[in-house]
N, C-alpha and C positions, 0 to 999 in steps of 0.2 A: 504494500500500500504506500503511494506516495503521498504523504503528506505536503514536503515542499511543494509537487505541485498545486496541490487543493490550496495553498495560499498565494501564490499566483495568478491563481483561477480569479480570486478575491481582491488581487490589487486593483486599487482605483473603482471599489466597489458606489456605485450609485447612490448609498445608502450617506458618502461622506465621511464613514468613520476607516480609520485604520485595524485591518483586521490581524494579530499577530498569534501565533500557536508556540508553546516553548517544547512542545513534543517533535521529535528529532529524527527518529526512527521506528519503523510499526512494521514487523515482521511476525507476518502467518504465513504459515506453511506446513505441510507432514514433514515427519522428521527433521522438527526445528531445535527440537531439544540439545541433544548433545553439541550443538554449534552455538548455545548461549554464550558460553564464554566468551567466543571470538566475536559475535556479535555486537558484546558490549565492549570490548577492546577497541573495535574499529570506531563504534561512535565514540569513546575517549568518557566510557564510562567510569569513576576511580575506580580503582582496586580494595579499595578497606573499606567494605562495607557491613552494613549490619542485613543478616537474611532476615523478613519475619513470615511467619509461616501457620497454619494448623498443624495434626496428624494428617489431617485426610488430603489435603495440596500436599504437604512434603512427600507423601506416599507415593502419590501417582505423578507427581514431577520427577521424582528422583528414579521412578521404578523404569524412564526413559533416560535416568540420566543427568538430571538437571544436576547435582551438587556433585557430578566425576566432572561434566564441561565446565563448572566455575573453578573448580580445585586445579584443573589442568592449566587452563586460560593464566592462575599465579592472582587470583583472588582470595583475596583474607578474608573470612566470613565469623562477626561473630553470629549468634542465632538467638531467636525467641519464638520458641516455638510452642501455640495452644495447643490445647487438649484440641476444641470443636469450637471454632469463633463464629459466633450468633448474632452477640450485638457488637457494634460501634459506638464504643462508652469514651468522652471525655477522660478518664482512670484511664483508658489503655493508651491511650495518644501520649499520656503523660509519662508514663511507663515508656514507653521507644524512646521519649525523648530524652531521658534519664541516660539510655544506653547510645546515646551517640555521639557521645564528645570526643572520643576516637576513630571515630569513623566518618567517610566522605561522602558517602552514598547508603541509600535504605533499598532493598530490592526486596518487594512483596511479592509472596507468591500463594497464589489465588483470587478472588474476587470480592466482590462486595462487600462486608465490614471489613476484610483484611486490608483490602486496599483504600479504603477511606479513611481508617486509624494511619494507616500507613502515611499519606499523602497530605492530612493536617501536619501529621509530628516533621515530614520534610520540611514541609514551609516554614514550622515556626522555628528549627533547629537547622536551617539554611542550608541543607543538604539535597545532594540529583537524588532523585528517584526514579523506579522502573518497576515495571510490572510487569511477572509473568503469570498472565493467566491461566486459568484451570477448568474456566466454566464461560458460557457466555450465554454469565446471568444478568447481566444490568445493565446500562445506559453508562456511569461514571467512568468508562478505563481513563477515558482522553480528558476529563474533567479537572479542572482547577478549583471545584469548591467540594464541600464532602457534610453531609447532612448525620450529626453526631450526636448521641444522647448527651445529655450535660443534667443534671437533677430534673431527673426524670421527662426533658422537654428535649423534641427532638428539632435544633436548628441548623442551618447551615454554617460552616466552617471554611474560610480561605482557606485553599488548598494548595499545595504545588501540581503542578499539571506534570506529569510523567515523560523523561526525557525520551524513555525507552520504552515499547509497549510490546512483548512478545508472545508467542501466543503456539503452540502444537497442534494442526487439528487432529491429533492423532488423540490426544489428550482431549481436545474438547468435545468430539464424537463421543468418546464413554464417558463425559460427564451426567450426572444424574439426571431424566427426563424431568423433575419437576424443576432443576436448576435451569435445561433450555425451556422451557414452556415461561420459566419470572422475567428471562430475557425478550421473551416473546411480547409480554406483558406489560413489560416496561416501554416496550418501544411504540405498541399501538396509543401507548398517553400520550405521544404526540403530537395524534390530532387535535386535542383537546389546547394541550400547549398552545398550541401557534395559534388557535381561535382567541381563545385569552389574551394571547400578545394584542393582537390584530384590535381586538376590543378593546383593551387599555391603549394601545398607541393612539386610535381614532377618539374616545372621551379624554384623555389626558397629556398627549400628546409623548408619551413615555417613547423613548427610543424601543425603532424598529428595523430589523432589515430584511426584506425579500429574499434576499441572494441566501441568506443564513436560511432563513425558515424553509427554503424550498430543497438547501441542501437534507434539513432535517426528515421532510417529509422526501426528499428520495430515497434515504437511509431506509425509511418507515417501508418505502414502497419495495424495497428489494427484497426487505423480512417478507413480508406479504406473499411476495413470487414464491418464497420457499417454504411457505405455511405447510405444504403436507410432507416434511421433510425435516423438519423441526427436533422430533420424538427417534427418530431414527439414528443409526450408529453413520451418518455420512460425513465424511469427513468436508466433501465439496460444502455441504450445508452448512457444517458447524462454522465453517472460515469465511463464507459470504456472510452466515451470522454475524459475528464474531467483529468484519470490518463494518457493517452496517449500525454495531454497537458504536463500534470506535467512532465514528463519521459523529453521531450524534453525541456524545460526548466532546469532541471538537469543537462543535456547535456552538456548545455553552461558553467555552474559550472563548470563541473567536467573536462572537457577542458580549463577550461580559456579564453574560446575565444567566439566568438558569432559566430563561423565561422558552426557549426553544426547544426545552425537552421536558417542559415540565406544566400543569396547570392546576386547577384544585386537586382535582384525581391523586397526585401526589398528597396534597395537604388530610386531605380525607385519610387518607392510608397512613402520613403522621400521626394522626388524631387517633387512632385505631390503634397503632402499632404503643406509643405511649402511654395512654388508659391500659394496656396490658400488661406493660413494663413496669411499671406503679403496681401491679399486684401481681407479678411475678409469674405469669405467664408468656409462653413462649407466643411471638406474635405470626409468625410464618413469613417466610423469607418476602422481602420488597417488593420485589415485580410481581408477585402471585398475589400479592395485597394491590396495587398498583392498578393489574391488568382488570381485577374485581368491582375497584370505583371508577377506571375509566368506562368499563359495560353499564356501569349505575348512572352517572353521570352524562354520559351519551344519549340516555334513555329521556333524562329530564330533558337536558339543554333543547334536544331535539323535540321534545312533546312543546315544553313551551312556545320555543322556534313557532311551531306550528299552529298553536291554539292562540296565545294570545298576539295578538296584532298592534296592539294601541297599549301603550303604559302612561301612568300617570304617578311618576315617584315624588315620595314626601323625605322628608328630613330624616335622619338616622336618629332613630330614639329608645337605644341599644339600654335597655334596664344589666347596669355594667352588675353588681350585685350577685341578681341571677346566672350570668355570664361567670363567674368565678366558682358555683358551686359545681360546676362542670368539669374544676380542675383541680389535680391537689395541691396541697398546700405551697409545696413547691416548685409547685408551675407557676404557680398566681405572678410572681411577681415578674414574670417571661411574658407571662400575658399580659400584662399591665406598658410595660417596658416596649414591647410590639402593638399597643393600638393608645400610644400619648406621643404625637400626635394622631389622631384615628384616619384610618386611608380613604374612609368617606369624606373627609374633609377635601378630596382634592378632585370629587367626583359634581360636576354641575347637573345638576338636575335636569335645569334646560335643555342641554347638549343633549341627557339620556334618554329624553322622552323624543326630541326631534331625531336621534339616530337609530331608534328601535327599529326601523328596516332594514339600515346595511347589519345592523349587529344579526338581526332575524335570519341575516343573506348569511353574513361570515358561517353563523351555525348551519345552516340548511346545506351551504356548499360544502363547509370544511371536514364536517365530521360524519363519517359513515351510516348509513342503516344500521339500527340496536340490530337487527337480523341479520344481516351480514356481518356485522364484527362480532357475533356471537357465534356463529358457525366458525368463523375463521380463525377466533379464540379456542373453541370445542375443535377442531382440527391441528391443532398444536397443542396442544392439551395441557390448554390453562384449565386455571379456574375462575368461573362467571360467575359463581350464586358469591353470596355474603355466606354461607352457610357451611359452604366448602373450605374459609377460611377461617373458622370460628365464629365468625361473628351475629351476635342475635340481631334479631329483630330491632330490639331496641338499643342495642351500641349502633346500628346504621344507622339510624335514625340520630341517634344523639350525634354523632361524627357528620352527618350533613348539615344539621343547624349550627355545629359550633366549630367548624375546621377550622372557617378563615381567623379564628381570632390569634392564631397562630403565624400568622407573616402578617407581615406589611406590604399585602400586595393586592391589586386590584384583579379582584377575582369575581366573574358572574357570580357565584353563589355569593357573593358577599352583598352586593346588590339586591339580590330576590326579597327580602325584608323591606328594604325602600318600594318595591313594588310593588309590596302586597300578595308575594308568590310563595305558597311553601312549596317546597319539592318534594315532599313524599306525595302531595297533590298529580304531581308529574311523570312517576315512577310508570305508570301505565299507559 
């Protein structure tokens, strides 16, 4: 994958802004393992690094070889290796970054919390990092921010973006079908993303750019093509996967913003995943939560899209109170912290009642048929219901009213209150 060129593609982008990537090198291929070493040699990755790892990545990395090709290559590895890494807890970021004052480089090896703990502790301990992947489960490889439990609230984290991105499809084909199905999952919240953008840019004038979102959504569109292919041991699969992850993760770099791979659907799946962690249940891996409220989510946007025509919004008169008994204790003040000043403030009323058509259009055009991204989710073998990932009746419900109060971001659901819309109204 050449990344050089994809920012090339992007100079003198229309949008005005300078698009820059500090990722260097993205190599997928079968039998890419034993040639790590030399790999990072030739990009002029240090040599003293710290490895971090689970059991279950260091197994099937090493069982191709990963720690003979860095031993050979004349790499210093010290290690930290989990038992089964689940969450991405502020604790463990602080932990790596304990263990790097002799070391030049962090090389994670696996995915999603590994490489998010991983990728805060680079930036704030000013070290390269790299990633060798083991699944392709999520959206974040190419990503410069990384979304981290911190008492019990889960926010987003500056991150370093990944000098080196490597990847076996020999290794990502026998990764676990529900690990490619969260990748799957993650990636169709992109429609929803870019409609979000697209809606925040037009009421607030919030930076947008074309060029980015369409790269996102071709990302999106290539997973698509290999939907019934997914679930399978294909190595061709796993590696068009795998780059279509990376592309979109990119994204977010090359934007600045998380706003191109990500929309409520994400915040919803926050909301979920934290109310669990607060009582000490396991919440089920990200994308499989993700791919659950972008099918939920798609259902409402879409139903309203379509029923109501005309809005007539009033002032946000948010009973804050109420709004705190939703969190615990030690969320409160995360919460509090993320809506002083409130993002309704920056939302004109005017504007929202005169643009209910283009907004009506963004959704009707951008986001698929609930019936088609449900087949095509159930063909890669997500999970669609709330049920299949734990969650009742009633945490869906309470995770729809109360997500947004968790960013500071201009999000449709945040709005449906000012217009008088519940969405469990909408769900059908």
């Amino acid at each position: 994958m050449d990344i050089k060129k994809l920012q090339k593609v992007l100079e003198n982008c229309p949008c005005g802004k300078s698009h820059t990537c500090d990722t260097e090198v993205v190599e997928i291929y079968s039998g890419l393992t034993p040639h790590a070493g030399e790999i990072l040699e030739k990009a002029g990755f240090p040599k003293k690094v710290l490895l971090v790892a689970d059991e279950n990545t260091l197994g099937v990395s090493d069982a191709e070889g990963l720690t003979a090709a860095l031993n050979s290559a004349g790499f210093e590895m010290k290690r930290l290796i989990y038992k089964n890494m689940k969450y991405a807890r502020i604790e463990q970021v602080r932990e790596i970054e304990a263990l790097c004052a002799d070391v030049d480089g962090i090389i994670s090896v696996g995915t999603g919390s590994l490489n998010d703990i991983c990728r805060v502790a680079a930036f704030e301990s000013g070290k390269k990092f790299c990633i060798f992947a083991t699944a392709p489960s999520m959206d974040g490889f190419a990503s410069d921010t990384a979304p981290i439990i911190a008492n019990n609230f889960k926010k987003s984290f500056k991150a370093r973006q990944p000098m080196v991105i490597l990847a076996d499809t020999k290794i990502l084909a026998k990764s676990p079908v529900e690990l490619k199905a969260a990748g799957y999952g993650d990636m169709v919240a992109k429609y929803l993303g870019i409609v979000e953008w697209r809606i925040s840019n037009l009421l607030t004038g919030e930076y947008y750019c074309e060029a980015i979102a369409q790269l996102t959504l071709d990302a999106v569109k290539k997973m698509v093509d290999l939907t019934d292919r997914v679930t399978a041991d294909d190595e061709e699969a796993a590696g068009a996967i795998m780059e279509a992850l990376v592309l979109s993760g990119a994204a977010m770099k090359l934007a600045l913003s998380s706003r191109p791979a990500s929309g409520a659907e994400h915040v919803v799946s926050h909301y979920w995943e934290c109310y669990k962690v607060v009582r000490g249940i396991w919440p089920e891996f990200h994308g499989k939560k993700v791919g659950v409220a972008t099918l939920l989510l798609t259902k409402i946007y879409r139903n309203i899209a379509e029923r109501v025509t005309e809005v007539n919004p009033v002032p946000d008169h948010t009973d804050w109170d109420e709004v705190y008994t939703h969190f615990s204790a030690d969320q409160i003040p995360e919460v509090k912290a993320l809506n002083n000043p409130c993002i309704t403030e920056i939302i004109d009323l005017k504007k929202l009642k005169d643009n209910w058509g283009e907004i009506r259009r963004f959704i009707l055009e951008g986001l698929p048929e609930p019936a088609v991204l449900e087949d095509l989710m159930k063909r890669a073998g997500c999970a669609t219901e709330p049920e299949q990932i734990n969650i009742s009746p009633e945490l869906m419900e309470e995770g729809l009213h109360y997500h947004f109060f968790m960013r500071y971001r201009v999000l449709l659901t945040r709005m449906l209150p000012m217009l008088g819309i519940d969405p469990m109204d909408y769900i059908k």
